[in-house]
DSSP file (Angstrom, degrees, kcal/mol; ACC not computed):
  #  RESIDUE AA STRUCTURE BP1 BP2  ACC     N-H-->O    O-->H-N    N-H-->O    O-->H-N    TCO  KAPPA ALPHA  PHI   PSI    X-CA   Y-CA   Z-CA
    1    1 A X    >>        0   0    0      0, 0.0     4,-1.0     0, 0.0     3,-0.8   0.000 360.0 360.0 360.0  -5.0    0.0    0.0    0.0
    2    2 A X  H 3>  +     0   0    0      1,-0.2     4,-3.1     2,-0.2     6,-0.4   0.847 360.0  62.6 -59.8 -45.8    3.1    2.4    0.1
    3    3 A X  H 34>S+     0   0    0      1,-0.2     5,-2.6     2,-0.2     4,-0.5   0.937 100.1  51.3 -56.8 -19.6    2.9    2.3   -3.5
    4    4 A X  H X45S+     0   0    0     -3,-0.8     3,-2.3     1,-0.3    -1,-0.2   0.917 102.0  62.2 -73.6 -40.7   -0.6    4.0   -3.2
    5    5 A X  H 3<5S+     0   0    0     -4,-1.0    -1,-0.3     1,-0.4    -2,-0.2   0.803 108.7  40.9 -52.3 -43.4    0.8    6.5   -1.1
    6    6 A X  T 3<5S-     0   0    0     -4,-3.1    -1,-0.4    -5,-0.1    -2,-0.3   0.541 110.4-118.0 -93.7  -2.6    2.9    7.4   -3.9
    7    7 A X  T < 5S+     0   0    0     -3,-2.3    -3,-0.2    -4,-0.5    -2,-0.1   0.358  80.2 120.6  74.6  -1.1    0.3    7.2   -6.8
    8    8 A X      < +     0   0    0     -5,-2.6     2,-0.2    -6,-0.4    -4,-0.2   0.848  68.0  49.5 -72.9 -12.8    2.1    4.5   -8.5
    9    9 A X        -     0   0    0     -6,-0.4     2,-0.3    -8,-0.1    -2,-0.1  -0.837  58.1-157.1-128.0 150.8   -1.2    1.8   -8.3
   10   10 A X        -     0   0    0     -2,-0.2     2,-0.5    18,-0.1    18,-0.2  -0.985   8.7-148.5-115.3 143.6   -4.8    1.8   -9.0
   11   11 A X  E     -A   27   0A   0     16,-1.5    16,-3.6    -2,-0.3     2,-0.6  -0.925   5.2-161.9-119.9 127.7   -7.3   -0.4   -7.6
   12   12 A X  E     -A   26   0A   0     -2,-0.5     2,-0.4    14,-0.2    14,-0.2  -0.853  10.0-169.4-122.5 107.4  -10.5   -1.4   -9.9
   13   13 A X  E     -A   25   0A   0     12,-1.9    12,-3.6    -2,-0.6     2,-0.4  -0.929   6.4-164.1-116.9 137.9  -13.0   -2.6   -7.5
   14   14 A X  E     -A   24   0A   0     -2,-0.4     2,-0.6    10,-0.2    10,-0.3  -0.936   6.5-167.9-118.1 131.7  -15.8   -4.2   -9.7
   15   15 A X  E     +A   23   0A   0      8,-2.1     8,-1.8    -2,-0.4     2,-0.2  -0.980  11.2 171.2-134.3 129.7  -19.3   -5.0   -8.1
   16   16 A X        -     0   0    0     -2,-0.6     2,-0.3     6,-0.2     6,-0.1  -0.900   5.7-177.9-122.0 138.6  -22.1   -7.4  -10.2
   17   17 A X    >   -     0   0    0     -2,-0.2     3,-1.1     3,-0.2     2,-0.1  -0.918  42.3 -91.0-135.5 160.3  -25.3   -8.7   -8.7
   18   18 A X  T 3  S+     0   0    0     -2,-0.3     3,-0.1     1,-0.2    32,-0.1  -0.348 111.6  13.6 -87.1-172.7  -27.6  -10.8  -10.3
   19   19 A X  T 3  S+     0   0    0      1,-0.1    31,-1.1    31,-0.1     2,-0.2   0.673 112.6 106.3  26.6  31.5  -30.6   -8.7  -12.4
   20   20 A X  B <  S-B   49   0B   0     -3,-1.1     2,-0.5    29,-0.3    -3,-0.2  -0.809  82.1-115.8-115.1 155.2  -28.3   -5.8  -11.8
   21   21 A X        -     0   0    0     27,-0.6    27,-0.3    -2,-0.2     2,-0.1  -0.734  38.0-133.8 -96.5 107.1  -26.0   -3.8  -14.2
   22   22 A X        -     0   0    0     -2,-0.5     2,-0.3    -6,-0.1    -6,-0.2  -0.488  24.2-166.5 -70.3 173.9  -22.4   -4.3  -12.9
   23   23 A X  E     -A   15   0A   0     -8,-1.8    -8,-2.1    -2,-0.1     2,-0.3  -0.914  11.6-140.6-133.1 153.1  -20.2   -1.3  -12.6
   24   24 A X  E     -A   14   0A   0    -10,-0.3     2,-0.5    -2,-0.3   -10,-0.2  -0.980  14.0-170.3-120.5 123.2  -16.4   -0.7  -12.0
   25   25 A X  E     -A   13   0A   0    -12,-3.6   -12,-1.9    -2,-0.3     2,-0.9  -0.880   9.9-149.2-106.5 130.8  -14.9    1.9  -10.0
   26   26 A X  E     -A   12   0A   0     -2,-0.5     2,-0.4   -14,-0.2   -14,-0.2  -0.562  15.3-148.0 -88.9 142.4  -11.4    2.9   -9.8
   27   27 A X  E     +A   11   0A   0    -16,-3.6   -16,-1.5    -2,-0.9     2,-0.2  -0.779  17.9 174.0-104.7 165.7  -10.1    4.1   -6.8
   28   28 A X    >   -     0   0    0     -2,-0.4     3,-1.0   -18,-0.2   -18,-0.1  -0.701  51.6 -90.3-138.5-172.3   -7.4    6.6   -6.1
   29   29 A X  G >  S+     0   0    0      1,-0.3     3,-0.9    -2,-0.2   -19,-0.0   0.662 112.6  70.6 -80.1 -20.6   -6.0    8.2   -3.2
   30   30 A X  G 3  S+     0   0    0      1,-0.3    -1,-0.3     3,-0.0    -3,-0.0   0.339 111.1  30.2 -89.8  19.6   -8.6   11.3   -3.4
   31   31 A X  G <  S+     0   0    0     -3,-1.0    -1,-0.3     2,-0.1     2,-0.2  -0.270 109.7  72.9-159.5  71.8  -11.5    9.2   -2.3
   32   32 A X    <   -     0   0    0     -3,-0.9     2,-0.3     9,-0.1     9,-0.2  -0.733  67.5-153.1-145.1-161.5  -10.1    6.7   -0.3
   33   33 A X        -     0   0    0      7,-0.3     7,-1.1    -2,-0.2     2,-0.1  -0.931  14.8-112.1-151.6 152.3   -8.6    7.3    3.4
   34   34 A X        +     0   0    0     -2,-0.3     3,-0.2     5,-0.2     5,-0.2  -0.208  36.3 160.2 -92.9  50.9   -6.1    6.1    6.0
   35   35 A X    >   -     0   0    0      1,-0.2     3,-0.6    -2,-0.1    -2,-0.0  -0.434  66.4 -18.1 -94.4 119.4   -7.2    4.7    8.9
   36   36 A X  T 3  S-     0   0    0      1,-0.3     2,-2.9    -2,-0.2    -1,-0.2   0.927 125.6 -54.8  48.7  66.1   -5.1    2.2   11.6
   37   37 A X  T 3  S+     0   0    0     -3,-0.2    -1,-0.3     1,-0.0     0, 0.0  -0.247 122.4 125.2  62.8 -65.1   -2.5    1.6    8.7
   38   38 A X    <   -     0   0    0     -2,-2.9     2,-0.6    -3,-0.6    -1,-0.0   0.103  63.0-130.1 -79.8 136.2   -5.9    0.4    6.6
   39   39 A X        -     0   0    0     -5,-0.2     2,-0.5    -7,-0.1    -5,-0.2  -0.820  29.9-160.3 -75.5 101.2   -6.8    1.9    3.3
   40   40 A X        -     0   0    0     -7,-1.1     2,-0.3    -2,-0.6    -7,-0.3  -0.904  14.3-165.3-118.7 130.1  -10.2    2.8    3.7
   41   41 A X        -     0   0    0     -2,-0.5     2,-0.4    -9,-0.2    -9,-0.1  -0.769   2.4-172.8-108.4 144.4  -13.1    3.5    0.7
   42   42 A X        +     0   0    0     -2,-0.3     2,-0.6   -11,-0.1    -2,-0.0  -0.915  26.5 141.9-125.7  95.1  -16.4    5.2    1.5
   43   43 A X        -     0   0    0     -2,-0.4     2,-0.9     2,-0.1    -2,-0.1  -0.924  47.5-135.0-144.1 117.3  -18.9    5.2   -1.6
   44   44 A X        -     0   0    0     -2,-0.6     2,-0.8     2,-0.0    -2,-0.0  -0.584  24.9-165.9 -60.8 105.6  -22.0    4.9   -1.9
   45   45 A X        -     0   0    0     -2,-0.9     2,-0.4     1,-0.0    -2,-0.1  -0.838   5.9-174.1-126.1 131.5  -22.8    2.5   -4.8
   46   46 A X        -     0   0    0     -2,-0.8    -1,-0.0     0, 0.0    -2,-0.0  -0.485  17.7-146.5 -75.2  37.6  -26.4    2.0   -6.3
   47   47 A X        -     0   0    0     -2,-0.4     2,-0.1     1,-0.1   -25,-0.1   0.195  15.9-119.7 -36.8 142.3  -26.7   -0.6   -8.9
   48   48 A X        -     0   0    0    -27,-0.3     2,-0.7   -26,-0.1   -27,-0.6  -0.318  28.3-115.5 -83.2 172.4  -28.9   -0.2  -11.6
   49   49 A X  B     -B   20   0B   0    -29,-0.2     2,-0.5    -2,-0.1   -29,-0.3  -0.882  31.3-171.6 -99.7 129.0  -31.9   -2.9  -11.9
   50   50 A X        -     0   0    0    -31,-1.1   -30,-0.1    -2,-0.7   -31,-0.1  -0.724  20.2-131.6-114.6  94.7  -31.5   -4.8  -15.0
   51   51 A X        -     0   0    0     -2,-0.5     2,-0.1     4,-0.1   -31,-0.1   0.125  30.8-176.6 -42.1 135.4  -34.4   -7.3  -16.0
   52   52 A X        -     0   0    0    -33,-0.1     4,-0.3     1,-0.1    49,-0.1  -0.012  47.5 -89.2-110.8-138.1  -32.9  -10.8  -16.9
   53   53 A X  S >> S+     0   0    0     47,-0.8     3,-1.4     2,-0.2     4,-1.4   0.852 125.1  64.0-134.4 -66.1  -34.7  -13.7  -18.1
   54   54 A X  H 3> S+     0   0    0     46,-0.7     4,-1.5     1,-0.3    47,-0.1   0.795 105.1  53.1 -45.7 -42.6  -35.4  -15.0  -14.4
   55   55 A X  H 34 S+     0   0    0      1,-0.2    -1,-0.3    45,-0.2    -2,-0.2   0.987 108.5  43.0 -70.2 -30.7  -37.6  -11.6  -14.0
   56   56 A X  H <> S+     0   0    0     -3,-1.4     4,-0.8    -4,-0.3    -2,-0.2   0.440 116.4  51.7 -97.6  -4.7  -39.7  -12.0  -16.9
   57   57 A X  H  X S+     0   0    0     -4,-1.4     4,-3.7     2,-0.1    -3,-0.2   0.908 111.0  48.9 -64.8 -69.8  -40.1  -16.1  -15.8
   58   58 A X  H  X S+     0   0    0     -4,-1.5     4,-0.6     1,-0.2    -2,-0.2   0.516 109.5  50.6 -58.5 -15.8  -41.1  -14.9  -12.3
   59   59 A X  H  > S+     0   0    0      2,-0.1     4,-1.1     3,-0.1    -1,-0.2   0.761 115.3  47.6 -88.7 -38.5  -43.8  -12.3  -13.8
   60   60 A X  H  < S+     0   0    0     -4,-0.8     4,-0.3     2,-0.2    -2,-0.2   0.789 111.3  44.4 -66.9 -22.5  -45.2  -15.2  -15.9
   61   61 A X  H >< S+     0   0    0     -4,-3.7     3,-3.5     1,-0.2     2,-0.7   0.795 112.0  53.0 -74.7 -95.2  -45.4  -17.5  -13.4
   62   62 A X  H 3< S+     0   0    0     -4,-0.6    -2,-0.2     1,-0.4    -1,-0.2   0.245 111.9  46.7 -24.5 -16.9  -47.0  -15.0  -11.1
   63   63 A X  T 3X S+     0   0    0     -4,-1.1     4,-1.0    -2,-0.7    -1,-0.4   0.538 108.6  56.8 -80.2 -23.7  -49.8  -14.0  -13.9
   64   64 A X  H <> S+     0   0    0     -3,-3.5     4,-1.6    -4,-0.3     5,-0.3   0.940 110.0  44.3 -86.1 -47.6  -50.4  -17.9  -14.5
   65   65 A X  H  > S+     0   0    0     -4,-0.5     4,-1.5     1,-0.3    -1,-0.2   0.812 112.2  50.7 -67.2 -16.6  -51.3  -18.5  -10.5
   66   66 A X  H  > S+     0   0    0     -5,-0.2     4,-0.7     1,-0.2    -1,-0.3   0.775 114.9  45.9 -99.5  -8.5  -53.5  -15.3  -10.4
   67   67 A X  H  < S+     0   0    0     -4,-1.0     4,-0.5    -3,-0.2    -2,-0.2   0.688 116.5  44.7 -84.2  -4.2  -55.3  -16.8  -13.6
   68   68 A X  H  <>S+     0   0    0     -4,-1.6     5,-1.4     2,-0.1     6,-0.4   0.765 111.4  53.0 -73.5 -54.6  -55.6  -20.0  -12.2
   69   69 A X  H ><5S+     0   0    0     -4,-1.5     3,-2.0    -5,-0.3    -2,-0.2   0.983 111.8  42.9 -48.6 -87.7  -56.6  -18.7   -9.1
   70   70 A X  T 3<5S+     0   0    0     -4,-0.7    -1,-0.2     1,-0.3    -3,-0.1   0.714 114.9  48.3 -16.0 -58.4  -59.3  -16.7  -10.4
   71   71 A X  T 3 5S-     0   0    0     -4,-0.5    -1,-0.3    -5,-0.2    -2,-0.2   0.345  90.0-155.2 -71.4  16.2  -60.6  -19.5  -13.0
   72   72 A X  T < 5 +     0   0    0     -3,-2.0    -3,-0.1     1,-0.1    -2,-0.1   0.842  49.8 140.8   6.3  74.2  -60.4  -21.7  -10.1
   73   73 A X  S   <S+     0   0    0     -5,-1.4     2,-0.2     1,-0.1    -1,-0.1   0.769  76.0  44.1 -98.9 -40.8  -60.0  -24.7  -12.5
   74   74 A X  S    S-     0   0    0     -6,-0.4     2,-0.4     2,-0.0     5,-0.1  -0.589 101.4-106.5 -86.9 167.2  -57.2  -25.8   -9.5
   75   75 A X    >   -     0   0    0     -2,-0.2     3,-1.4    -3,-0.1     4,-0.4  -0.838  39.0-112.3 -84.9 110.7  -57.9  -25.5   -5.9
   76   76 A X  T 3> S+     0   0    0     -2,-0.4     4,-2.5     1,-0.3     3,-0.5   0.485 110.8  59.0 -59.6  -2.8  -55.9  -22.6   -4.6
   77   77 A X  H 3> S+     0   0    0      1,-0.2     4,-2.4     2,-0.2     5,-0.4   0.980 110.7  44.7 -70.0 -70.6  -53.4  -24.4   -2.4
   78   78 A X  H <4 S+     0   0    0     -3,-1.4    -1,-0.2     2,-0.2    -2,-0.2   0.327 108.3  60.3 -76.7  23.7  -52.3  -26.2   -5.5
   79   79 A X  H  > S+     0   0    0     -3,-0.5     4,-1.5    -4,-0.4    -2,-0.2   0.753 114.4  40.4 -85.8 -71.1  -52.3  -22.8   -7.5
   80   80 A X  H  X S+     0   0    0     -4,-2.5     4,-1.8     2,-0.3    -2,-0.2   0.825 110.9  45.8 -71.5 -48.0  -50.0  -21.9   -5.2
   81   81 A X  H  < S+     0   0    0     -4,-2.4    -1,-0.2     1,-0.2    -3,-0.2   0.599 110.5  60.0 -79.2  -5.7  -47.6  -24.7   -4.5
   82   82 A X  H >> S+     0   0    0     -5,-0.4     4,-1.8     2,-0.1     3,-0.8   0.785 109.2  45.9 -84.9 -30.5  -47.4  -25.3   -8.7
   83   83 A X  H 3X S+     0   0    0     -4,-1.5     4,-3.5    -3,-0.2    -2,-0.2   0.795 113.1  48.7 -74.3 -35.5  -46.1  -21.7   -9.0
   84   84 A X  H 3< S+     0   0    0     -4,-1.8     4,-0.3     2,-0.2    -1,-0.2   0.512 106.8  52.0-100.2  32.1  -43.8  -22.2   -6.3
   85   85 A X  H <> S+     0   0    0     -3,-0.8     4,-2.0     2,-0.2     5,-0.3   0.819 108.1  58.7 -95.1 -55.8  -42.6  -25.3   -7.7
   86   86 A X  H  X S+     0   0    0     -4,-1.8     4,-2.3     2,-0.2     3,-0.3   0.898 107.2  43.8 -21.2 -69.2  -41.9  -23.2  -11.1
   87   87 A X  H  X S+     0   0    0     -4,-3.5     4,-0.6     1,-0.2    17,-0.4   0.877 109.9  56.7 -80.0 -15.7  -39.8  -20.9   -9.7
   88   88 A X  H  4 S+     0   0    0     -4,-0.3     4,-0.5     2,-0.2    -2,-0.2   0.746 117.9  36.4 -56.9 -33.4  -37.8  -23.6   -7.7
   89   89 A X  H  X S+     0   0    0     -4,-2.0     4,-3.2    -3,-0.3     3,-0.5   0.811 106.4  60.3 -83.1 -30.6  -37.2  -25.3  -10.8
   90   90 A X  H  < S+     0   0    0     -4,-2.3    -2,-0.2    -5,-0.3    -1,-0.2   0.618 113.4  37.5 -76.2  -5.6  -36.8  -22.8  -12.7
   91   91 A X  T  < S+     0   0    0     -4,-0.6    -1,-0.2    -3,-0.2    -2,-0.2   0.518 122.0  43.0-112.5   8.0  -33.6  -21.5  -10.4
   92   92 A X  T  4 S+     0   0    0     -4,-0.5     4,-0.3    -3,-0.5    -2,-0.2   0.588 120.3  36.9-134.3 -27.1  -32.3  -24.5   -9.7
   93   93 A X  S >X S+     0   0    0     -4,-3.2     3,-1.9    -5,-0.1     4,-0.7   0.724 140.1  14.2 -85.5 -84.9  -32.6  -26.6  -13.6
   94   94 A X  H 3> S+     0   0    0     -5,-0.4     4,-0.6     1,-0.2     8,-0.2   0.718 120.4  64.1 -68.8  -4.0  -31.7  -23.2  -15.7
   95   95 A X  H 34 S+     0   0    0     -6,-0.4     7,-0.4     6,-0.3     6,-0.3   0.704 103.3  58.1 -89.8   3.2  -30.3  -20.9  -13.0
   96   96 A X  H <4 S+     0   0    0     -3,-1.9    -1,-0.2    -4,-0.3    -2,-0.2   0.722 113.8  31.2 -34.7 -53.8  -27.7  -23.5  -12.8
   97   97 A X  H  < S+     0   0    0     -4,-0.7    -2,-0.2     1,-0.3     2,-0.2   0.230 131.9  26.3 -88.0   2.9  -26.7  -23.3  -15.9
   98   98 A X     <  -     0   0    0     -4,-0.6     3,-0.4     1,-0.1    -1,-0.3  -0.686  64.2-149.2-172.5 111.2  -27.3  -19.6  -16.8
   99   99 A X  S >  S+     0   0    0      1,-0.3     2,-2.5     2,-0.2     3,-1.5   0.909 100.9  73.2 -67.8 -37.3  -27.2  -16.7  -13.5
  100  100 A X  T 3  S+     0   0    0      1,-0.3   -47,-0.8   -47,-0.1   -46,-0.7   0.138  91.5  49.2 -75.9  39.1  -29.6  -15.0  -15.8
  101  101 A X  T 3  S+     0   0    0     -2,-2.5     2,-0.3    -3,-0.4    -6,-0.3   0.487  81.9 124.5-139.9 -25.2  -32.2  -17.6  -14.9
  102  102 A X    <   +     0   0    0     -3,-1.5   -11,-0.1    -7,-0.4     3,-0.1  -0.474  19.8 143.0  10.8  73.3  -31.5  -17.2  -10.9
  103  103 A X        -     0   0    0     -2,-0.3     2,-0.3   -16,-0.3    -1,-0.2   0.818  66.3 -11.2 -83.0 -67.4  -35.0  -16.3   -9.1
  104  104 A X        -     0   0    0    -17,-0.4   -13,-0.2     4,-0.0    -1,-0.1  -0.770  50.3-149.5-158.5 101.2  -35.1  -18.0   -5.7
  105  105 A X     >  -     0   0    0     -2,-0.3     4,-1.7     1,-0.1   -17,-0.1  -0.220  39.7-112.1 -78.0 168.7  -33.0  -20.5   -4.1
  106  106 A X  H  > S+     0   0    0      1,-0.2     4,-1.8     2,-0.2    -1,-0.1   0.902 110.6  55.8 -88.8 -36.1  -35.1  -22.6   -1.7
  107  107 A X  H  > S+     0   0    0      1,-0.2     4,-1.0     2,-0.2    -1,-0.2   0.883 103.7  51.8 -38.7 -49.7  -32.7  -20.7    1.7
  108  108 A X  H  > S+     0   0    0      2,-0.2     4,-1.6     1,-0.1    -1,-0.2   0.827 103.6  54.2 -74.4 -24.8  -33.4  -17.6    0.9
  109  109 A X  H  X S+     0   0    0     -4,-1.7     4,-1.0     2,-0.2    -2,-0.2   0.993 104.5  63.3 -65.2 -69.6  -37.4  -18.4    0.7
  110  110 A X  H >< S+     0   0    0     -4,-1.8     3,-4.4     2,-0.2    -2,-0.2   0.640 101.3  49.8  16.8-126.4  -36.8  -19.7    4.4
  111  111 A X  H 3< S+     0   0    0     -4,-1.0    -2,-0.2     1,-0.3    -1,-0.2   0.496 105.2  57.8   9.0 -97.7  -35.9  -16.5    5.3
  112  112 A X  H 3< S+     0   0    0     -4,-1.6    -1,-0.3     2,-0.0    -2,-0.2   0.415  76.8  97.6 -23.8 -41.6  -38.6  -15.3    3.9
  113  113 A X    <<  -     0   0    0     -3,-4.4     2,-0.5    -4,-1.0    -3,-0.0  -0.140  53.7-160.3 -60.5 153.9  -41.6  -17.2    5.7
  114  114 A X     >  -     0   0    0      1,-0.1     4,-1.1     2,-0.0    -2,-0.0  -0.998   4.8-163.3-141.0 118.0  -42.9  -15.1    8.4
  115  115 A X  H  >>S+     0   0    0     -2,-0.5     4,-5.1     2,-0.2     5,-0.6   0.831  93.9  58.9 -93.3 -29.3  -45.1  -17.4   11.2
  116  116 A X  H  >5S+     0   0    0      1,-0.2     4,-4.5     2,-0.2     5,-0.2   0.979 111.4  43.2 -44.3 -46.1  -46.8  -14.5   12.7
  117  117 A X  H  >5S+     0   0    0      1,-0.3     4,-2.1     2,-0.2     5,-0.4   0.926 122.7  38.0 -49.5 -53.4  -48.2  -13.8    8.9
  118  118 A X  H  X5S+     0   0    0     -4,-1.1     4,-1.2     1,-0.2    -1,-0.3   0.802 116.8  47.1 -84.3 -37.0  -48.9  -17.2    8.5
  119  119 A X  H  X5S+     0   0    0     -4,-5.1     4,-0.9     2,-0.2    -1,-0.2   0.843 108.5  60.3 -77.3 -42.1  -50.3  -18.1   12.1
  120  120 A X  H  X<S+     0   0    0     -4,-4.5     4,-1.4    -5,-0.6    -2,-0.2   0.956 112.6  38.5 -65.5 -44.4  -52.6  -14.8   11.9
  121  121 A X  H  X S+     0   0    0     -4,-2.1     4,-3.1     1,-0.2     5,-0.2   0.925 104.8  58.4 -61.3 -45.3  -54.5  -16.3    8.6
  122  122 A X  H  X S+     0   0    0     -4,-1.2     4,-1.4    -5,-0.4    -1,-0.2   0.912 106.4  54.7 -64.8  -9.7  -54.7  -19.4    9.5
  123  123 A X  H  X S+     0   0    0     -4,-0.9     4,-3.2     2,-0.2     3,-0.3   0.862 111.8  47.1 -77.6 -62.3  -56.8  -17.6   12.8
  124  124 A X  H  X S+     0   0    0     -4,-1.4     4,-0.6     1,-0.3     5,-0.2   0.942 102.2  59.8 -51.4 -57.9  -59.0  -16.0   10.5
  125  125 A X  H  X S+     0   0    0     -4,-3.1     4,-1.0     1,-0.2    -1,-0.3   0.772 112.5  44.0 -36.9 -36.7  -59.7  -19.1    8.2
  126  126 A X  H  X S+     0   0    0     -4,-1.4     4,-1.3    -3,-0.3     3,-0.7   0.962 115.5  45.6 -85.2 -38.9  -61.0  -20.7   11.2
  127  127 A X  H >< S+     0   0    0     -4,-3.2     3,-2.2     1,-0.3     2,-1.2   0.543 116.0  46.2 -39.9-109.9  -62.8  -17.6   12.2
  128  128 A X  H 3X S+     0   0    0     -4,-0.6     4,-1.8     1,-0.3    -1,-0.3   0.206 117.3  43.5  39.6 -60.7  -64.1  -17.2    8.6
  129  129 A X  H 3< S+     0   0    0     -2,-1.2    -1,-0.3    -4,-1.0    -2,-0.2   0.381 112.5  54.7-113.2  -3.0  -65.2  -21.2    8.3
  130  130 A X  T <X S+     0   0    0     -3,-2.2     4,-1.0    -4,-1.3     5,-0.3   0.840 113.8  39.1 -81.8 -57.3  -66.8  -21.3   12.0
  131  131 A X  T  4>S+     0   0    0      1,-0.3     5,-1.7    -5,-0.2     6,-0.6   0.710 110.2  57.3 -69.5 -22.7  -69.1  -18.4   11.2
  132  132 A X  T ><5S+     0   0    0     -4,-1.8     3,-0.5     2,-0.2    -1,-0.3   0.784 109.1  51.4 -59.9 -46.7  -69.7  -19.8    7.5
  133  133 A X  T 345S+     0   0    0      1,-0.2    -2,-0.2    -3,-0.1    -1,-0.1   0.957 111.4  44.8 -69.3 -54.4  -71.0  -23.2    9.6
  134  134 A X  T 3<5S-     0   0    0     -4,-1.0    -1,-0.2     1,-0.1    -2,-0.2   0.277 111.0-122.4-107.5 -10.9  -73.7  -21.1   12.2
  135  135 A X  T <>5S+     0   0    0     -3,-0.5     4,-2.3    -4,-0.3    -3,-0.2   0.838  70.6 138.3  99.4  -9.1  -74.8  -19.4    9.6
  136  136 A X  T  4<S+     0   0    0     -5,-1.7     4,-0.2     1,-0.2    -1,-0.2   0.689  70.3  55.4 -89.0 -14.0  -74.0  -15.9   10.9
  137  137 A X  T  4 S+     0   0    0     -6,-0.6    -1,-0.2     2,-0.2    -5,-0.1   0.700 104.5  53.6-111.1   0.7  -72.5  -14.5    7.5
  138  138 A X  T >> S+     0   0    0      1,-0.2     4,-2.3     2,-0.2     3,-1.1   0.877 110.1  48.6 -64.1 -57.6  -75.8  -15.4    5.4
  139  139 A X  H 3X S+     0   0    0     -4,-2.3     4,-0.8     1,-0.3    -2,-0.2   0.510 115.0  42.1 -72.0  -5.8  -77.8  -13.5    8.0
  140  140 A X  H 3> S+     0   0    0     -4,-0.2     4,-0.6     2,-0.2    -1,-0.3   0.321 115.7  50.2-127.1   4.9  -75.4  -10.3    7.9
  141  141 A X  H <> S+     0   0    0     -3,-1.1     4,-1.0     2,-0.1    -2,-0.2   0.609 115.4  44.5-100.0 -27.2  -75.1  -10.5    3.9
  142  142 A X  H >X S+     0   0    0     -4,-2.3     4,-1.7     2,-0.2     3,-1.2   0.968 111.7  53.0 -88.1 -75.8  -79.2  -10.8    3.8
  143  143 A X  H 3X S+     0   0    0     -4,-0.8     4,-0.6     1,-0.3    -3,-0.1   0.771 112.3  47.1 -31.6 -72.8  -79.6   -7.8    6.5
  144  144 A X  H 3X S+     0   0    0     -4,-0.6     4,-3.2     2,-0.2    -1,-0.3   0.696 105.9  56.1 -32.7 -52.1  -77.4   -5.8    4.2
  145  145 A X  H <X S+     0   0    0     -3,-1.2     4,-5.3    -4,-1.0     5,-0.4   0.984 114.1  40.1 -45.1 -71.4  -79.2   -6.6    0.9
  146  146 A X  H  < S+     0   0    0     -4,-1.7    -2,-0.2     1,-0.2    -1,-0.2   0.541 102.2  62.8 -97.0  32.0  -82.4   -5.4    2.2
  147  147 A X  H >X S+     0   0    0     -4,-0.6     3,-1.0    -3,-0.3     4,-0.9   0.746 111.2  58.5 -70.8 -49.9  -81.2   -2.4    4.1
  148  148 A X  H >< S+     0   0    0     -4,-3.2     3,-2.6     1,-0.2    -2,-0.2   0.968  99.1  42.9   2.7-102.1  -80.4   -1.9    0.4
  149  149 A X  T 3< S+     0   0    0     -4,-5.3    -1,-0.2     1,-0.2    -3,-0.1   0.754 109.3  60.4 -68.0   3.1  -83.3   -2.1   -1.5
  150  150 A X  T <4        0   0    0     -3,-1.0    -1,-0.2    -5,-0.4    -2,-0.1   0.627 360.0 360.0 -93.6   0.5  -84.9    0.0    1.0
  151  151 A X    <<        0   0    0     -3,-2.6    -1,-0.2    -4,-0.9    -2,-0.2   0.300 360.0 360.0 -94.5 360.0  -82.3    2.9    0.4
């Protein structure tokens, strides 16, 4: 790092994500630092979004389940677990073989699950499928109708 000191080196720090536009920056000594012997750089860097082939998969799959859904020709639980079987294959047969194919590896989805979310619906379904039995959401869908027609 002496040499930096003197200007004699440049250092080309190059940063790629996938469905992002890499970029290259060089550094130099005017926007780097010295800290504890350590060369230290402070930049903020933005990558631009660049749609791959993995984005425009993941918008088609995600249009086929809500048009599934919707014709309800499947039952939506299996709506839902055939779309996320799609993008699990689809990052794991071509995003193997091509990063531009690269949706959602089955860890990072992990992550993703949320129990409150998931424990707070499932509370509601039962609400929902108790009051559906007794009867209670006929009688407040009928009240409503003919407060209706009397308006």
């Amino acid at each position: 790092m002496e040499q930096l000191e003197k200007g004699d080196i440049r250092v080309v720090l190059e940063v790629s994500k996938i469905a992002f536009a890499s970029i290259s920056r060089t550094l130099s000594k005017i926007n780097m630092a010295k800290q504890n012997g350590r060369w230290i750089f402070w930049e903020v860097i933005k990558l631009k979004r660049s749609p791959n082939a993995g984005f425009y998969i993941s918008v088609f799959i995600l249009l086929l389940v809500f048009i599934l859904i919707t014709m309800d020709i499947i039952h939506r639980t299996g709506v839902a677990l055939l779309g996320v079987a799609l993008i699990f294959l689809t990052t794991y047969i071509l995003g193997k073989r091509d990063p531009n194919y690269y949706i959602l590896s089955f860890e990072r989805a992990v992550q993703y699950i949320d129990l409150n979310v998931i424990l707070l619906l499932m509370g509601m379904m039962i609400i929902v499928a108790i009051l559906e039995d007794i009867g209670i959401l006929n009688g407040f869908l009928l009240g409503h109708l003919n407060y209706l027609e009397e308006v």
